[in-house]
N, C-alpha and C positions, 0 to 999 in steps of 0.2 A: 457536515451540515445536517440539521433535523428536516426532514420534509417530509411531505406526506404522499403517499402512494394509491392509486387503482389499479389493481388484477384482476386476472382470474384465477381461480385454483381447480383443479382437476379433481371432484371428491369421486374414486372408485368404488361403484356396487357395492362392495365386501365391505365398505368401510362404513355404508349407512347404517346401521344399526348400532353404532355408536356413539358417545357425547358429539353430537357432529358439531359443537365448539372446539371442542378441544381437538377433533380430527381438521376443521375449519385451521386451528394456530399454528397445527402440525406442519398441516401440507403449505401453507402460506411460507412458514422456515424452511422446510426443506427445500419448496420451490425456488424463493428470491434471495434469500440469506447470501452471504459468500459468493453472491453472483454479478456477474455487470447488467449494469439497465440499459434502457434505449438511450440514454443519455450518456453513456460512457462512463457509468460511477459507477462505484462496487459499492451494495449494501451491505455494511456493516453490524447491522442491528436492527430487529423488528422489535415493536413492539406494539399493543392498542388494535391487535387486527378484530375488524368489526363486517361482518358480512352487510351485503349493500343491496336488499329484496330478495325477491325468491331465487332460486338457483334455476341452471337450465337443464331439460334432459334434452341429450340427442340422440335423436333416431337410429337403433341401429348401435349404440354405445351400452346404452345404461348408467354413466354415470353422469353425476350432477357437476355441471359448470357453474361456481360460484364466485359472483365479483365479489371480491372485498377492499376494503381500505384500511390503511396499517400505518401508523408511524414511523419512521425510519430516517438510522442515523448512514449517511453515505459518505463517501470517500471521491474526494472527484481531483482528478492529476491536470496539471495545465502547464504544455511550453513553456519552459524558461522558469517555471517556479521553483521557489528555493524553498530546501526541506530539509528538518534534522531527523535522525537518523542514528539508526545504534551496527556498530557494524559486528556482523554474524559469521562472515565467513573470507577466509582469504583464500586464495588461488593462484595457479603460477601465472595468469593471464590480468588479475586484480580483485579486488575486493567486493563482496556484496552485500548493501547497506538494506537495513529492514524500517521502515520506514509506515505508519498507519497498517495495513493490511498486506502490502505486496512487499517484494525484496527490488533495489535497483543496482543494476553495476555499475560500479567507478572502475574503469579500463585501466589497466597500471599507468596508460598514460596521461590520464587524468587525474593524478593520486594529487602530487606535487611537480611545481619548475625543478626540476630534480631527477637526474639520472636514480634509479629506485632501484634496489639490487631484494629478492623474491628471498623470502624463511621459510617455506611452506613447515618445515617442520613445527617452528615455534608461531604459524597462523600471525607472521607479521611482514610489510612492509615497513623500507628502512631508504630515507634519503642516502645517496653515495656520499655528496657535499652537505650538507648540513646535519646529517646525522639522525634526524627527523623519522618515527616510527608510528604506523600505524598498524592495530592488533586488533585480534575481536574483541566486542565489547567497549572498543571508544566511539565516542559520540560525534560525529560531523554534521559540519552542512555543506549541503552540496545544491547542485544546480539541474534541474531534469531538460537533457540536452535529447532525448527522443523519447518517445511512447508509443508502445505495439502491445498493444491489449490482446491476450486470450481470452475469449469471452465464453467457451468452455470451460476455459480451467483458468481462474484470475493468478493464481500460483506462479501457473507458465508465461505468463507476461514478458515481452523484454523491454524493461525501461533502461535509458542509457543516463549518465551522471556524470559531472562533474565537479571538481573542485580549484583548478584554475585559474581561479578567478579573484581576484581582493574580493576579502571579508568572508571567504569560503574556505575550507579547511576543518580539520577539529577542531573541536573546540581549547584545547590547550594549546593548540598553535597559535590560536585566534588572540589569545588571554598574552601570551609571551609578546606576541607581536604590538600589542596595546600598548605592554608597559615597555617595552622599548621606545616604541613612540614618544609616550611621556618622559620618558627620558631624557628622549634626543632632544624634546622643545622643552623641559626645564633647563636641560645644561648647554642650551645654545644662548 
């Protein structure tokens, strides 16, 4: 989502005697970029940051407290929503799908209805009965079955995932499963 934002930014002493725009755009990214808001979105992207009147000094600090407002592009997770996803990494416990800005695991037991036997060498799961494999860099959709936001480190997050579900899967299972379909109801 694009929305728009009010801060503050911390400009330190050492730093006023510079473009204090461009120290203004600095400290605005370094500050909220890559981070979670009060709202539980991680900002994705600044951009348009515009200071908002005079800055504040406080007593005893020296440096200037300056509101500003900034355009921004955010990222916001919600219960039960469904996401595609490229997956990055496999493990002997299941997979981790990267997904807008964070990574989410799909548990091996959420992979497929399907006993799932672990590659770690060739980075793949592999259904026992259906034959059915999933490697880095296939594309699913999954289903976000918890969210635990680190609002230190959005990296460190733990979102949980699923695929369990009709109409969730990779996306080439998704495509095979169609055209069977259509199969099944032209030749009945």
């Amino acid at each position: 989502m694009l929305t728009e934002a009010e801060r503050i930014v911390r400009i330190p002493p050492s730093e006023l005697d510079e473009d204090i725009e461009k120290v203004i755009d600095s400290l605005t990214w370094e500050s909220f970029e890559g981070k979670i808001g009060d709202d539980k979105e991680v900002t994705v992207l600044i951009r348009n940051v515009r200071p908002i009147g005079p800055g504040r000094i406080v007593h005893g600090d020296g440096a200037v407290y300056q509101t500003v407002k900034y355009d921004q592009i955010v990222f916001k997770l919600k219960d039960n929503e469904m996401i595609e996803g490229v997956v990055v990494e496999i493990l002997k416990f299941g997979a981790f799908v990267r997904f807008g800005p964070l990574d989410g695991l799909l548990h091996i037991s959420q992979v497929m209805d399907d006993r799932v036997d672990i590659d770690e060498t060739n980075q793949r799961l592999i259904g026992k009965d259906t034959n059915r494999s999933l490697s880095v860099g296939d594309i699913v959709k999954a289903r976000i079955v918890s969210i635990d936001l680190n609002e230190k480190n959005p990296q460190d997050s733990k979102i949980g995932l699923t695929m369990r579900q009709p109409g969730l899967g990779k996306l080439q299972w998704l495509e095979e499963d169609r055209k069977n379909r259509q199969q099944q109801q032209g030749g009945a």
